[in-house]
C-alpha positions, 0 to 999 in steps of 0.5 A, spaced: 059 467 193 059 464 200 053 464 205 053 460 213 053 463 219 060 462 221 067 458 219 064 453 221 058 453 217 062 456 211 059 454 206 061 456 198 061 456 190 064 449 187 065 449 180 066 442 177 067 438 171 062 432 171 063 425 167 057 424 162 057 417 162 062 411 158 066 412 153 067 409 146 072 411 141 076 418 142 074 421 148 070 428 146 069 435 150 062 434 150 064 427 155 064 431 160 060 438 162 062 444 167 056 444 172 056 451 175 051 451 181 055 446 187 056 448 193 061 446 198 061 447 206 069 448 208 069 443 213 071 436 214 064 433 217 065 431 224 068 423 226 072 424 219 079 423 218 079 426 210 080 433 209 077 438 205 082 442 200 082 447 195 084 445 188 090 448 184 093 444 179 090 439 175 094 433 172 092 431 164 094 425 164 093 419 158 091 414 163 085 418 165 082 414 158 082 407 160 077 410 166 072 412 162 071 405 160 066 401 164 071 397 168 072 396 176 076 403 176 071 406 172 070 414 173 063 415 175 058 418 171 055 424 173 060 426 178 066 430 178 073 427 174 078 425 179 084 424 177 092 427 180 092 434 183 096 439 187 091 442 193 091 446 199 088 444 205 083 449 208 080 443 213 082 437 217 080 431 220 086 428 220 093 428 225 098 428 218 095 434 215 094 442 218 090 447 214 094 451 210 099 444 208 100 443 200 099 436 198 099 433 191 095 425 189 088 424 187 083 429 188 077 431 184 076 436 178 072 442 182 074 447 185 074 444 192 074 437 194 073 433 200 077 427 200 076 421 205 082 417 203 089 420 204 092 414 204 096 416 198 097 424 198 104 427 199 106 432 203 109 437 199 115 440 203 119 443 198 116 449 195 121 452 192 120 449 185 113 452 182 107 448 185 106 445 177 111 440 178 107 436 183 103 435 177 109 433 173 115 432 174 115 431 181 109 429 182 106 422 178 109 422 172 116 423 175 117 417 179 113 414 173 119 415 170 124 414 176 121 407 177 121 405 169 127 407 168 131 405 174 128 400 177 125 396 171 130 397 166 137 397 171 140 401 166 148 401 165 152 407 162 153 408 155 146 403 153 142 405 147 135 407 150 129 408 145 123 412 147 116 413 145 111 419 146 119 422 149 116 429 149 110 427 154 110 428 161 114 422 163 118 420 157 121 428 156 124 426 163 126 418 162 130 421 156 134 425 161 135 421 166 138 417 160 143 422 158 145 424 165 148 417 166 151 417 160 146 413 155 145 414 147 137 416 148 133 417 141 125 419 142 119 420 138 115 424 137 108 426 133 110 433 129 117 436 128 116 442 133 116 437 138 122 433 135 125 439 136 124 440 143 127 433 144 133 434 141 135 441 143 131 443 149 131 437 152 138 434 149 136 428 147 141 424 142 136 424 136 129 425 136 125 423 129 116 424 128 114 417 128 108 420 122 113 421 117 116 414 118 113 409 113 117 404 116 118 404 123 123 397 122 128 401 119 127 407 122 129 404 128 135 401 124 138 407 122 138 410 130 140 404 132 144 400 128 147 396 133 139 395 137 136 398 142 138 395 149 132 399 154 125 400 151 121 405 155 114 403 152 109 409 152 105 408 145 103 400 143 101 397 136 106 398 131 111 402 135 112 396 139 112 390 134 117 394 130 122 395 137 121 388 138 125 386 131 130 392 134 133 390 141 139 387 143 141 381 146 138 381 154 134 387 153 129 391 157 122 393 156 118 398 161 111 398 159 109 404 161 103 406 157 100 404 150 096 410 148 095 408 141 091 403 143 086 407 149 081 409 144 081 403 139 075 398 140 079 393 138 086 393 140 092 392 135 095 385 135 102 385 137 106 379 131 114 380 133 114 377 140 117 370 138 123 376 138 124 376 146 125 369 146 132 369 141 134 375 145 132 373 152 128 380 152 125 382 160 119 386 159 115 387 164 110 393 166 108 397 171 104 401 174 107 408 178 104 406 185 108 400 185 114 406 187 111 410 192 115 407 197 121 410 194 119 417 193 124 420 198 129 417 194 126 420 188 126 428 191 134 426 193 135 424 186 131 429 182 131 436 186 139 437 186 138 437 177 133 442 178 136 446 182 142 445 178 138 446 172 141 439 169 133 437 168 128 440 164 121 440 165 117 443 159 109 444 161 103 446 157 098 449 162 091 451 160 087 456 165 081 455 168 077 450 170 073 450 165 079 448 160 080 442 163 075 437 158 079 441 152 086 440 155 085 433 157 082 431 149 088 435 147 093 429 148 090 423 145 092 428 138 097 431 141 095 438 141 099 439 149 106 440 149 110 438 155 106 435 160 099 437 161 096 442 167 090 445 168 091 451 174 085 451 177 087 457 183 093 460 185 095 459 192 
């Protein structure tokens, strides 16, 4: 539906997915809602320097969690979702970007966007790849994992690496990046079809379901006998504490996420710390726009595996804007598979 008196004056339809308001305990679909009745003029306002885009791919990601809490990153209550997206521009106030560009960075969760702050969107240059991996592989998660794991860990070949929540959307390429540098790699995961798909599809050494495992301490003793040089931390609570009674004398730990702990009024303690000291453990966290400088590098890495096809990337894609509350509720019971996208348009 579309209405104005020309180009300029366009002015159409915009579906969004709304935040409700604050949330406690496990996120739920109906903390968010599909208004139906916006609209949206397909113009940059005059003397801006934003653009106006028009949303393809919405990135799922469990970060999404911590703002929906009451906190000075907060999502707003009564206005759309914002998160990590790929779009298309259809107007701009700005010299970097021309109508008709593709870009990936934090968008609304609405058909189309204005977005005043392009400080931190991506070009996206290489269009040979589906436009989905710049949700995913190519976009956020995948220099998450390139900057956990090289810059963080500093990994050597034929070191044993441990990591959690591994079928998700950083951790499955941790694992590989691991594997093509010669490393011993185990993941963990949450249901036997996913143990499955690290160890066959994405050819990680061994994989085991973390909820069949009473004793996370000699699980981890029977994959690492020896102990664990890198942790890449994607889980919290009791996975770390049993890591941290496994690793290896000036070992290393990337804190990426804890995701067993976003939900939880009271976060769990941590007990087996005192473990750092005796083995001189460097764990440090991070936070992905800490690497944003070194995205080139990460394309100059990572798109020849692609195209060589040494990387997998698994996606688990739900349509229509409308699935996007349901898909993003979805991984906090890790009902995704792969890494979590909402396609909102085709190009």
């Amino acid at each position: 539906m579309a209405s104005g008196g020309g180009d300029d004056e366009l002015e159409v339809s915009n579906k969004q997915v709304i935040f409700k308001d604050y949330v406690s305990g496990f996120p739920k679909e109906s903390d968010m809602y599909l208004k139906t009745n916006g609209t949206i003029k397909l113009k940059v306002p005059e003397g801006s320097n934003g653009l106006l885009v028009k949303n393809l791919y919405l990135s799922c990601d469990p970060y999404m969690r911590n703002r929906m809490k009451k906190s000075t990153d907060s999502l707003v209550p009564g206005s759309p979702i914002v998160g990590f997206g790929v779009a298309k521009v259809v107007d701009s106030g700005n010299p970097k970007f021309r109508k008709g560009d593709l870009v990936w960075g934090r968008t609304g969760w609405e058909e189309y966007s204005l977005i005043t702050d392009v400080q931190d969107l991506f070009k996206i240059e290489h269009t040979d790849v589906p436009l989905s991996y710049y949700t995913g592989i190519l976009g956020m998660p995948g220099l998450t994992a390139y900057g956990g794991f090289y810059e963080v860990c500093s990994p050597k070949k034929g070191e044993y690496v441990f990591v959690s929540a591994a079928s998700g959307a950083v951790g499955q390429l941790v694992g590989q990046f691991a594997k093509l540098l010669g490393c011993y790699v185990v993941g963990s995961a949450g249901s036997k079809e996913k143990v499955d798909l690290l160890k066959n599809k994405l050819k990680f050494d061994e994989a085991f379901n973390y909820k069949e495992e009473s004793d996370l301490d000699a699980a981890l003793k029977r994959y690492f006998p020896e102990g664990i040089d890198i942790y890449f931390e994607n889980v919290g609570g009791k996975m770390l504490d049993a890591v941290l009674l496994n690793m290896r004398t000036h070992g290393r730990i990337a804190v990426c996420g804890m995701i067993s702990q976003y939900n939880l009024e009271k976060p769990e303690g941590v007990y087996n710390l005192t473990h750092m000291i005796y083995k001189r453990v460097h764990m440090k966290a991070f936070v992905v726009f800490d690497y944003y400088h070194l995205y080139p590098k990460f394309l100059d890495l990572v798109l020849p595996h692609i195209a060589e096809g040494n990387i997998v990337y698994l996606e688990d894609i739900a349509e229509g804007l409308e699935s996007g509350p349901a898909a993003l509720v979805g991984l906090f019971s890790g009902l995704n598979v792969g890494k979590q996208v909402v396609l909102v348009a085709q190009e």
